[in-house]
C-alpha positions in Angstrom: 33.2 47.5 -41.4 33.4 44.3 -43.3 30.0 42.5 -44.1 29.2 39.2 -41.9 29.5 36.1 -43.9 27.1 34.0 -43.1 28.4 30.2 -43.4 25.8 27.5 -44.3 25.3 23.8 -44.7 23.5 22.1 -47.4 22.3 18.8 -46.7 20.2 16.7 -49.3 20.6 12.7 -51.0 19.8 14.9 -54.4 23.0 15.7 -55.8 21.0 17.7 -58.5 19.3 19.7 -55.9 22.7 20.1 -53.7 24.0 21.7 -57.6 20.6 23.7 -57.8 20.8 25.5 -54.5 25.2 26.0 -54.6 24.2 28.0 -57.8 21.8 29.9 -56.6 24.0 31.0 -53.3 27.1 30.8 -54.8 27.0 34.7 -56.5 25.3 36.0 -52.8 27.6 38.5 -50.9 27.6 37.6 -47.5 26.9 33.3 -47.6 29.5 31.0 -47.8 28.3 27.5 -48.5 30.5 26.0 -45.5 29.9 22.5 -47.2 27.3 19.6 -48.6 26.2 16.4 -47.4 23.5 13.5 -47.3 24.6 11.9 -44.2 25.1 12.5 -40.3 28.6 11.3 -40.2 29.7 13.5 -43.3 27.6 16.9 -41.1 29.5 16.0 -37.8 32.9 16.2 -40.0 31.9 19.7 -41.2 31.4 20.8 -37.8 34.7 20.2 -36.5 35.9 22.1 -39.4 33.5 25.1 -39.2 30.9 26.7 -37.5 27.7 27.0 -39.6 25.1 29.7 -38.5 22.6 28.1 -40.8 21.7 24.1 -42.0 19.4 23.8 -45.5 17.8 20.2 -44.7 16.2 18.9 -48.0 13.8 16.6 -45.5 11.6 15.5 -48.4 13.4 11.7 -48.7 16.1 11.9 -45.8 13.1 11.7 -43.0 15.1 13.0 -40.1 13.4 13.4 -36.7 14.6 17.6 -37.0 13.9 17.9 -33.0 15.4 14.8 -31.9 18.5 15.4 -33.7 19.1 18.9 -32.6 17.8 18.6 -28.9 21.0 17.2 -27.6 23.0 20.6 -28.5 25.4 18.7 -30.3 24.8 21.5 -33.8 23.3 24.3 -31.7 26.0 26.3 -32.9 23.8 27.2 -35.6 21.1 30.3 -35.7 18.6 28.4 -37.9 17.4 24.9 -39.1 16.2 25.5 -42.5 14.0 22.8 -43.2 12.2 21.6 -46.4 9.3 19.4 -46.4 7.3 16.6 -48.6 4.1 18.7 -49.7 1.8 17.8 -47.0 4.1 16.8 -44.0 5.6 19.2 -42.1 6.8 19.1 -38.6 4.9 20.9 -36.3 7.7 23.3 -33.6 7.3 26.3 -31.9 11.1 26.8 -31.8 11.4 30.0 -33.8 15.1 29.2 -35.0 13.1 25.9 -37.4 11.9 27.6 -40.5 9.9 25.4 -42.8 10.3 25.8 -46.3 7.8 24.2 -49.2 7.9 24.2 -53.2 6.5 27.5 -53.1 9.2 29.1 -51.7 11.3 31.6 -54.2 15.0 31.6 -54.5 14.8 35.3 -53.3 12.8 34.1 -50.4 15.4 31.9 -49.0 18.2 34.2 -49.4 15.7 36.8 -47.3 15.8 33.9 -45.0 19.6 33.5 -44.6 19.9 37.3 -44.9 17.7 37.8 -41.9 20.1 35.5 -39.8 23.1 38.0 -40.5 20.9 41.4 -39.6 20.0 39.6 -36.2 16.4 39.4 -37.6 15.6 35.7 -36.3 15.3 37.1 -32.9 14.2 40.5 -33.5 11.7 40.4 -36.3 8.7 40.0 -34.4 9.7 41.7 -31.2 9.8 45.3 -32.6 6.1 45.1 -33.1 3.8 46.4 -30.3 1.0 45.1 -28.6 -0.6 48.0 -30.3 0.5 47.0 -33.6 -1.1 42.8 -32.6 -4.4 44.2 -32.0 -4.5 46.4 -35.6 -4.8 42.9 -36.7 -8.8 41.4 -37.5 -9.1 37.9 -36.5 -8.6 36.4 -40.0 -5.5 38.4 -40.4 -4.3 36.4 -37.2 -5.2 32.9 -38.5 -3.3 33.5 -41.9 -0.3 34.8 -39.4 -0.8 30.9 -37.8 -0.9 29.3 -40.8 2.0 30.9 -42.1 4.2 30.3 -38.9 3.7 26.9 -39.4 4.7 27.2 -42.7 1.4 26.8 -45.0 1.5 27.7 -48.6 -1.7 30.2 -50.1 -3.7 27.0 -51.2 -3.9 25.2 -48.0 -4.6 28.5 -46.5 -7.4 29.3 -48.7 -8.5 25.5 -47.9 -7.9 25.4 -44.3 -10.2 28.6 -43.9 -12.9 28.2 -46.6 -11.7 31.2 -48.6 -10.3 31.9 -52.0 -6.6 32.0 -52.6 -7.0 35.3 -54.0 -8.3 36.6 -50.8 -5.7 34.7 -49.0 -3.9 37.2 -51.3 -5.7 40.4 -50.1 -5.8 39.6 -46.5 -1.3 38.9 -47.1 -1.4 42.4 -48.2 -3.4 44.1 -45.8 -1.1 41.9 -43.1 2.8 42.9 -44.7 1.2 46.9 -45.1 0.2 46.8 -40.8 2.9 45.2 -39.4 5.5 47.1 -42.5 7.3 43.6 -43.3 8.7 42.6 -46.7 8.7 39.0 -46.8 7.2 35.7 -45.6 9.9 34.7 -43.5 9.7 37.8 -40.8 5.9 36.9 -40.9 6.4 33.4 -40.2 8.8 33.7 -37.6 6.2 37.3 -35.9 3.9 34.0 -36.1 5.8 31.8 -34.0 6.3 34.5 -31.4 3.0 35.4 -30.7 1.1 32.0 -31.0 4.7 31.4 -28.2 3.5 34.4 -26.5 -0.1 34.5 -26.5 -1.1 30.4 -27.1 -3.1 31.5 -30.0 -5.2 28.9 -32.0 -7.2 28.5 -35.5 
């Protein structure tokens, strides 16, 4: 059976970082990069002419109000709202289908990311863990999960809890070995569901 292609839109006012990311999904197996634009008008023309599962929003200058735009279900089409933030502002969702991205994130992180969309793991990632498996967790471990979920990078972890970034490090570990994930995205998104879930709070 043929592998899914996943189609995605790249939007940013940065033609240089439009060029970054095109190379850096262009060679992927699986994505197709279904188009690129800076503007609303020029995403609505790209919708009529496919059907993206995932939108890359470069948010850092473009400042678009993410839930406003997508509450009216005009793109909700789309699995996942990929969005990348100024270092420091972030917009706070509980919608598990916004991932928030920072300068931290790795190239192989983001394809995980878009990879996860095509395996179905957006909606499954954090459901296959059992209560069981929640409560193997101390209560740092579940803080870190928070922070995470909402899209935190090591350092404003480490500063947001009064600990070093190198046990910020450790505690990451300790968290990926428990719950047997791979990557930061199936963590952030198991974050999401269970502060959803269980109204958890730092």
């Amino acid at each position: 059976m043929p592998e899914k292609i996943i189609k995605i839109v790249l939007i940013s006012n940065s033609r240089l970082f439009l060029e970054g990311l095109r190379k850096i999904l262009a060679n992927e197996d699986g994505i197709e990069i279904a188009g690129e634009c800076s503007r609303l008008k020029e995403l609505d023309s790209i919708f009529k002419e496919s059907s993206p599962e995932v939108l890359f929003i470069d948010n850092r200058e473009l400042k678009w109000d993410i839930e406003k735009l997508f509450q009216g279900g005009k793109y909700r089409k789309n699995k996942v709202m990929i969005i990348l933030f100024t270092e420091g502002v972030r917009e706070e969702t509980g919608n598990p289908d916004f991932v928030t991205v920072n300068h931290d994130t790795t190239a192989s992180e983001l394809i995980a990311i878009i990879g996860s969309v095509r395996e179905g793991n957006n909606q499954t990632a954090a459901a296959v863990h059992e209560d069981s498996e929640i409560q193997n967790l101390t209560n740092m471990e579940l803080k870190i999960i928070r922070l995470i979920a909402s899209g935190r990078n090591n350092k404003e972890i480490s500063d947001k809890l009064s600990i070093s970034e190198k046990t910020v490090k450790a505690h990451l570990s300790n968290i990926f070995q428990k719950l047997n994930m791979k990557n930061r995205y199936q963590l952030m998104v198991f974050g999401k569901r269970i502060e959803n879930n269980s109204g958890m709070s730092v």
